[in-house]
N, C-alpha and C positions, 0 to 999 in steps of 0.2 A: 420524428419517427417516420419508419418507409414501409409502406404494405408489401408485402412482396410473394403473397398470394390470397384467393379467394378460394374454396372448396367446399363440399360437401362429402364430407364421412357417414358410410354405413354402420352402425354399428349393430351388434346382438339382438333378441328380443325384437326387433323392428324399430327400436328407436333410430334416429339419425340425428347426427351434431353435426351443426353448421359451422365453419370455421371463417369468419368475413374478414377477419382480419389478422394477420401473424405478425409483429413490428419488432425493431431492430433498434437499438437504443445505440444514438452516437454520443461520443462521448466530447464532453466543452471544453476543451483542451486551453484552449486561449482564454475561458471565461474562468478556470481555476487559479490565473496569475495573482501574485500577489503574496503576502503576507498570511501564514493561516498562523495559530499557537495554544499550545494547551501543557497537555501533560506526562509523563511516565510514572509507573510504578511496578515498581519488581516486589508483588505480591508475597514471594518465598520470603526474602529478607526486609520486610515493610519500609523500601526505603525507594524514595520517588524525588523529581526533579522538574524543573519547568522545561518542555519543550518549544521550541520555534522554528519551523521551515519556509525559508523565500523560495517559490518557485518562480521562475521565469520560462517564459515560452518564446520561441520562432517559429512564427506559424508556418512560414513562406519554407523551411527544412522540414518542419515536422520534425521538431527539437524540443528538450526542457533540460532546466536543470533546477535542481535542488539544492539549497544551501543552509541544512538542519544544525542546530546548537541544544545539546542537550544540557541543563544544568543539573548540578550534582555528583553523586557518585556514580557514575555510567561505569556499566563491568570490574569493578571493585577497582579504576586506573585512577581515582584521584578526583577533587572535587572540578567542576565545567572544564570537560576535555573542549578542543576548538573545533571550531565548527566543520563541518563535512560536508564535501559537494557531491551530487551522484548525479550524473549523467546519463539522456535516455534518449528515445523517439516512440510518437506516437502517430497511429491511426485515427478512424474515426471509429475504432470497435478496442484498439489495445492499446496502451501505455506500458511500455518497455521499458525500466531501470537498469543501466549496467556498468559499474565501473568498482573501482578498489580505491581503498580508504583506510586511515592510519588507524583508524578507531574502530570502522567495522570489518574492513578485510574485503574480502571480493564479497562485491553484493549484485542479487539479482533479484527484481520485484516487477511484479507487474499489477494490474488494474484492466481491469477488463469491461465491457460496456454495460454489462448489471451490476457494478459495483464489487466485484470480489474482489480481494485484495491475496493475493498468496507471493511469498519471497524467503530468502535465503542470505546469510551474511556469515562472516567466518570471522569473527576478531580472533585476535593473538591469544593464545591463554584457554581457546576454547575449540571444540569441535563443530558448533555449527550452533545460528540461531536461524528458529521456521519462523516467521511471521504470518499470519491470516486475519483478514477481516473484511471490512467493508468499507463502501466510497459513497458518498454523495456530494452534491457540487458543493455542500458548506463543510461537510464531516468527515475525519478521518476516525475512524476506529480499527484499532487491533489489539491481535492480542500474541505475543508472544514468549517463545519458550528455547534457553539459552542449554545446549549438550555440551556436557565434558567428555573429551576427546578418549574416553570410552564409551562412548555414547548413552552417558546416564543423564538425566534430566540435574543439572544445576539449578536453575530458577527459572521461574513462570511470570509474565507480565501483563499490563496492558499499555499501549502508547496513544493519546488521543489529539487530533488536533482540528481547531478550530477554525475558517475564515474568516480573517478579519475584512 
């Protein structure tokens, strides 16, 4: 963490709050490498799958890449579609995902240095899934929701994954 001021606020009433320290959380970019695995389930139609992601890092580019295998019925395409790489860069505050894939479509996700997780993906067949959640150096949780390209809610999910 990095302090990156000291101050004193006046506030109402005559109270005053001291502010000694405001910190900036970087994110472990090279300490997340490896094997994470867990799970999916698409809540609407109670049907779920093993999930597993390799990520790899270059620290020296400020690179990673993803290499997710979902088992099961993924988007009603048939049971363990192959696996899918997604491609990014990151800072010491943002983790940028960007690229296209036969199974999700143009995908965009990021991860930000308090853990939020927010992204987009477009498979075939559909108008658009939002993904949200959150990050910790061991946890992936989210949770997401797949639009028919009139943009009605199709199904609702959650995808979780683990570091091994």
């Amino acid at each position: 963490m990095k302090t990156l001021f000291k101050a004193i606020v006046p506030l109402s009433f005559g109270f005053i709050l001291t502010l000694s320290q405001c910190s900036v959380l970087k994110l472990d970019v090279p300490g997340a490498a490896g094997t994470w695995s867990g799970t999916w389930n698409n809540t609407t139609f109670n049907s779920t799958g093993s999930a597993t992601m390799v990520l790899t890092v270059d620290s020296a580019a400020k690179t990673l890449s993803t290499v997710t295998t979902l088992g099961g019925n993924v988007f009603g395409q048939g049971n363990n579609p192959p696996a899918q790489t997604v491609t990014g860069t990151y800072t010491d505050s943002l983790i940028t995902l960007s690229s296209t894939t036969a199974l999700f479509g143009a995908v965009t996700l990021t991860i930000d240095n308090m853990g939020k997780i927010s992204g987009t993906a477009h498979p075939s067949g559909f108008d658009s899934v939002s993904v949200s959640g959150t990050a910790s150096p061991t946890k992936l949780d989210m949770t997401y929701t797949i639009y028919q390209p009139a943009g009605t809610v199709y199904a609702t999910g959650t995808l979780t994954f683990t570091k091994q």
